[in-house]
N, C-alpha and C positions, 0 to 999 in steps of 0.2 A: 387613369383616374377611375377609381373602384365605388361607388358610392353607397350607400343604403336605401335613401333617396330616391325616386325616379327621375328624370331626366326632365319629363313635364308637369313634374310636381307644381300643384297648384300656391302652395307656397313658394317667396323668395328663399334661397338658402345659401350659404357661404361656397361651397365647393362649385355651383355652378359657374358663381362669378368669379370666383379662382382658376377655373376650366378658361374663361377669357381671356385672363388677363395669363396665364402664364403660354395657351395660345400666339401672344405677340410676338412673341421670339422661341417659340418651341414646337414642335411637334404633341398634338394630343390628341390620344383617344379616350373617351369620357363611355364607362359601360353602366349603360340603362339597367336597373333592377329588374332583375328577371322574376316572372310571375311563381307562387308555390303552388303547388296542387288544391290548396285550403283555399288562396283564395281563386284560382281561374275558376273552382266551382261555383264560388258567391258569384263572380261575375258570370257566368254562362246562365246561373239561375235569373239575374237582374237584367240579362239581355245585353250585357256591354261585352267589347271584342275580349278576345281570348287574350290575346297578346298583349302584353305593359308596351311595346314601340309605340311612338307615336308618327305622324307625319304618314299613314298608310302602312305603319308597320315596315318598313323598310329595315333589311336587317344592319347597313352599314349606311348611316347616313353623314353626309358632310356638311356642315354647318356656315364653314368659310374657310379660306385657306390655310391648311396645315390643321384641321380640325375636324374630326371626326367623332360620333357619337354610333357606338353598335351595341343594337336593340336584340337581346338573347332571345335564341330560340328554345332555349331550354327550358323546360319545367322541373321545376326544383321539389323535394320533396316537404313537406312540412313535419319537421321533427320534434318540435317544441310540445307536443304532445307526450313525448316520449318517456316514460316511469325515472327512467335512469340514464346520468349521463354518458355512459358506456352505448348503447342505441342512440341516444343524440349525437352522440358523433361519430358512429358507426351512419346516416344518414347525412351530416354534417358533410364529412369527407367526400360523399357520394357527390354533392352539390358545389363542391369548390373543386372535385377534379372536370364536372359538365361546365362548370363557368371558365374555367381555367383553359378546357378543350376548346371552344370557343375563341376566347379572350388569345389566346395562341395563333389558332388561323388568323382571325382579323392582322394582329402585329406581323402576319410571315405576308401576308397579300399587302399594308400600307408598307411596307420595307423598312419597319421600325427596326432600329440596331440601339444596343448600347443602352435600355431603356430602363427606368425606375418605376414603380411601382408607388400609387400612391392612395393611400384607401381614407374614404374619411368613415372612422366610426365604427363601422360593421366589422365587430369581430365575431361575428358568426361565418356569414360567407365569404369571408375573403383570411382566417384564421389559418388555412393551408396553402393559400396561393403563394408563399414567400416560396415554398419547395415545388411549387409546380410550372411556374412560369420562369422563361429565363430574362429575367430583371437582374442586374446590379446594384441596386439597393432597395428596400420596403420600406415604406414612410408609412406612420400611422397619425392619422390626426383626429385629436380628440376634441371636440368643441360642444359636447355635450355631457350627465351624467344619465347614461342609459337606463344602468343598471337595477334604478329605482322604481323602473315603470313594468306593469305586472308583464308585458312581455317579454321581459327579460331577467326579473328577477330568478328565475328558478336556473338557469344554464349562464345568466350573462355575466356575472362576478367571475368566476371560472376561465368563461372564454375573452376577458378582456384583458386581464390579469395575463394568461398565456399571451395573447395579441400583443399586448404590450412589451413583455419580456424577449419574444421574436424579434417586435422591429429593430431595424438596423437605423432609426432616426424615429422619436415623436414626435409631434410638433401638436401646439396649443394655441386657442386662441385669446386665453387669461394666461397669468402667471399661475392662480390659484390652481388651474389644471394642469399646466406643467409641471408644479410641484408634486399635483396626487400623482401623474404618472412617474415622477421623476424615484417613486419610492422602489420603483417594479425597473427602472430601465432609467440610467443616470445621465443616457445622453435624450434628452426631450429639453425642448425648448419653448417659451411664448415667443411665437409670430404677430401676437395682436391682431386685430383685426379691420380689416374692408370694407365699405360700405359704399353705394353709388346714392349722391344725394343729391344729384341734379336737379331734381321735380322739388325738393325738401326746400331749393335755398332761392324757386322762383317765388316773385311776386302775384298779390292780383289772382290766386288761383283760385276757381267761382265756387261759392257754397253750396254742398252737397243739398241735391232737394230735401233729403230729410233731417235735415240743419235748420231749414227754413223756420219750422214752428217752435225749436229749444231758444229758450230764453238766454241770454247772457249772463254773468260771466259764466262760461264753460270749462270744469275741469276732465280731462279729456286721456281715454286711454286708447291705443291699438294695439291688437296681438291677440294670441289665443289667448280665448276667456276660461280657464281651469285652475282647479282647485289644486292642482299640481304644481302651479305657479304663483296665484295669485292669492292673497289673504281677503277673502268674504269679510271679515270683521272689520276692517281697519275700512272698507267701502262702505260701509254700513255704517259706524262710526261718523264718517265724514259726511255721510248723506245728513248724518239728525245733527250735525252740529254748524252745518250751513244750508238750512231751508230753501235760502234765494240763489244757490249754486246749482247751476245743473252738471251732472255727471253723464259723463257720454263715454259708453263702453262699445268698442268697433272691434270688430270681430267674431269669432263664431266661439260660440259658448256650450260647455260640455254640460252633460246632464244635473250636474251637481247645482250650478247655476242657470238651467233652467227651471230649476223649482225655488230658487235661493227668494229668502227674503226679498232680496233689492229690488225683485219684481212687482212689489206692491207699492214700493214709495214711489212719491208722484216727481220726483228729482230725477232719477235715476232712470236713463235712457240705452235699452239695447239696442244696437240697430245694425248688428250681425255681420257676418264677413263680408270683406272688400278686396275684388282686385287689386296686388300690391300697387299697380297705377293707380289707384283710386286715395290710393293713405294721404299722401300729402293734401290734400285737397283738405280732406278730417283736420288732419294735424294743424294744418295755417290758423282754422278757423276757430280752435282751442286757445283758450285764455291762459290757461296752466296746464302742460303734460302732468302727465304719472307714469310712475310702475310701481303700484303697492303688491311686491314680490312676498309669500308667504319665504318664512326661513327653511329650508330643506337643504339634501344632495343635490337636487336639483336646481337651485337656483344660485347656490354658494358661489359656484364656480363661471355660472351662465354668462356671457360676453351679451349685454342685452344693445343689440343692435339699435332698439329703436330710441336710447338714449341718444345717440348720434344723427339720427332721425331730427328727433324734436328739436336737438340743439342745433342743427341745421338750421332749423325754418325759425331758431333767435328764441324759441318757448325758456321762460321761464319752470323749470321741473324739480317736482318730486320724489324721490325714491327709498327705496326700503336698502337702506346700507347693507351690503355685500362685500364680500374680499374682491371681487369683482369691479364691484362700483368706486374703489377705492381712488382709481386713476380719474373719476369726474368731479371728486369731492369739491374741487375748486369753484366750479360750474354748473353744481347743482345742488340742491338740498336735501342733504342724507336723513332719515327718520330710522329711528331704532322702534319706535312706538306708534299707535297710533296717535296719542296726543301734541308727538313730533309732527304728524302729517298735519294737524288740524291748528298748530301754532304753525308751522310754514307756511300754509295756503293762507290763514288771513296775514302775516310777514307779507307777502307779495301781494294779496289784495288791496293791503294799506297802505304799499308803498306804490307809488309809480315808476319811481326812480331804478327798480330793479327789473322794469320792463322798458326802459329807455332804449334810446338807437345804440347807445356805445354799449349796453349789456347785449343788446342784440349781436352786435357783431363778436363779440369776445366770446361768445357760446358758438356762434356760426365760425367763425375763424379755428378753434379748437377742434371741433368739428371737423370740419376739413383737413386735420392731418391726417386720418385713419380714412387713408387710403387704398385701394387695394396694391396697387406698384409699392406702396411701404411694407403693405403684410409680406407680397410674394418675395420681396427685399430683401426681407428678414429668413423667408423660407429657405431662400438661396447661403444667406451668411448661416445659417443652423446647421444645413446641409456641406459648407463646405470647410466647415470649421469642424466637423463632427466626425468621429474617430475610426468609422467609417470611409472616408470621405475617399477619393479615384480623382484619379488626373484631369481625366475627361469625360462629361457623361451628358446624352442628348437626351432630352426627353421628351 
């Protein structure tokens, strides 16, 4: 399992918890994002380790039975600099034959046979590994749209488009991206998605101390706070058309909205990122979720996890209608507008009935399907139904 990600990435993220659960009955090794030259220097300058391993740096670390995670020792070049894509992957290639040499010893010392390849995302560094390592099949999985964000606009259309056309299986976490890849490579499929809501669906969980001084009722967001994501206007909107509302935005917020308006209203509460064990706690103590998602590439396709979150913990929510959000319509309340958001929130301030125990559970019950053993389920039926597909194959 190939990620982009690092391994102790301070965010929750899908492939980790997919490394678990497909762990139960498989053999897996999970390879930590190896450091590039651009940044081991930021770090050497700021005084942090050299190496992205974590746990002492350890190059081959074992997690639990039949589960290994190996932390490169390679330093990769930073190409993304480069005038032309001809040097970009002249540099490109340079980094997926070091990871690749690597990623080889590990599989020849755990005794991996028979193995697939499964990369989430990163079609830079792992763009040549299908011909360099000897795997029986390349899975690529897409669960985000990269290509929109400035480090990857100049090379990543390019090299996701090739990624894509290589694999011998896509897999998605929306339909909506199964389809975009499905234009470049016809065998891709929706897996849907995974979610561990244990903490989401307990009771009684104690209000965060700086919960203490925000007034009631609370309409309440978590997740990264950017303009890449989120619509500043429709927050703003909502802030002057509900005075006695407090808005409570959790997460860590990019420079756009740290100078944003919303910073002057007296409604509108940042109170910055939280360890993912900390959300539920936010979340319980929220009167109405949101995700007022701006429209983009980026968000079209996006599988927003934390809708499955809030309806976990029973919230009544708001959202910014998506091809995406399409599979919640039933169970939450889609806005095309903002005056959509601001006629739904007072819909549910004025009813109680739509915050009852039987709506609670009908949102928590729905919730609970999207499981990860469904997603990996599904990965398995993609995989063995896929035109590709081998008698036998361990992973």
């Amino acid at each position: 399992m190939f990620s982009f990600l690092p391994w102790n990435s301070d965010i929750a993220f899908n492939f980790k918890d997919m490394a678990y659960e497909l762990a139960r009955y498989n053999r897996v090794l999970f390879v930590d994002r190896a450091l590039d030259r651009k940044t081991a220097l930021k770090n050497l300058l700021r005084g942090r380790p050299k190496s992205a391993g974590s746990h002492e740096n350890k190059y081959i670390q074992q997690i639990q039975d039949n589960f290994w995670v190996l932390h490169p020792k390679s330093l990769l070049e930073s190409g993304t600099w480069s005038p032309n894509y001809k040097l970009f992957d002249f540099f490109n290639r340079i980094n997926n034959k070091r990871l690749s040499a690597e990623i080889k010893k590990t599989i020849r010392k755990l005794g991996f046979k028979n193995s697939i390849l499964l990369n989430d995302n990163d079609f830079y560094r792992g763009l040549y590994l299908k011909g360099l390592l000897p795997v029986r099949e390349y899975i690529f999985y897409i669960r985000d749209f990269l290509t929109i964000q400035p480090f990857f606009e100049k090379f990543g259309p390019r090299c996701e488009k090739e990624m894509i056309e290589k694999a011998d299986l896509i897999i998605a976490n929306s339909a909506y991206l199964a389809a975009y890849a499905s234009q470049w490579n016809p065998n891709s499929a929706d897996i849907g998605q995974g979610c561990n809501l244990h903490d989401f669906i307990a009771e009684d969980l104690p209000l965060p101390a700086d919960m203490k001084i925000i007034p009631a009722p609370v309409l309440g967001y978590c997740g990264a706070i950017t303009g890449m994501r989120l619509d500043e206007e429709i927050l703003i909107r909502i802030s002057l058309a509900f005075p006695g509302l407090s808005i409570v935005l959790v997460g860590p917020a990019d420079a756009g909205f740290g100078k944003s308006r919303l910073r002057t209203m007296k409604n509108v509460y940042f109170l910055g990122g939280k360890k993912p064990e900390e959300t539920a706690s936010y979340v319980q103590h929220f009167t109405i979720c949101m995700n007022p998602q701006g429209l983009n590439p980026l968000t079209l396709g996006n599988y927003p996890r934390k809708i499955d979150e809030y309806l976990a913990a029973g919230k009544p929510v708001v959202a910014t209608a998506t091809p995406a959000m399409e599979m919640f319509r039933e169970y939450t309340f889609l806005c095309e507008s903002a005056d959509d958001y601001i006629s739904n929130i007072r819909r549910i301030l004025e009813n109680p009935s739509l915050n009852s125990e039987q709506e609670r559970k009908r949102r928590r019950d729905f919730s609970l399907t999207h499981t990860w053993e469904n997603s990996i389920g599904a990965l398995g039926n993609a995989f063995y139904h896929s035109e590709k597909q081998y008698p036998a194959v361990i992973l």
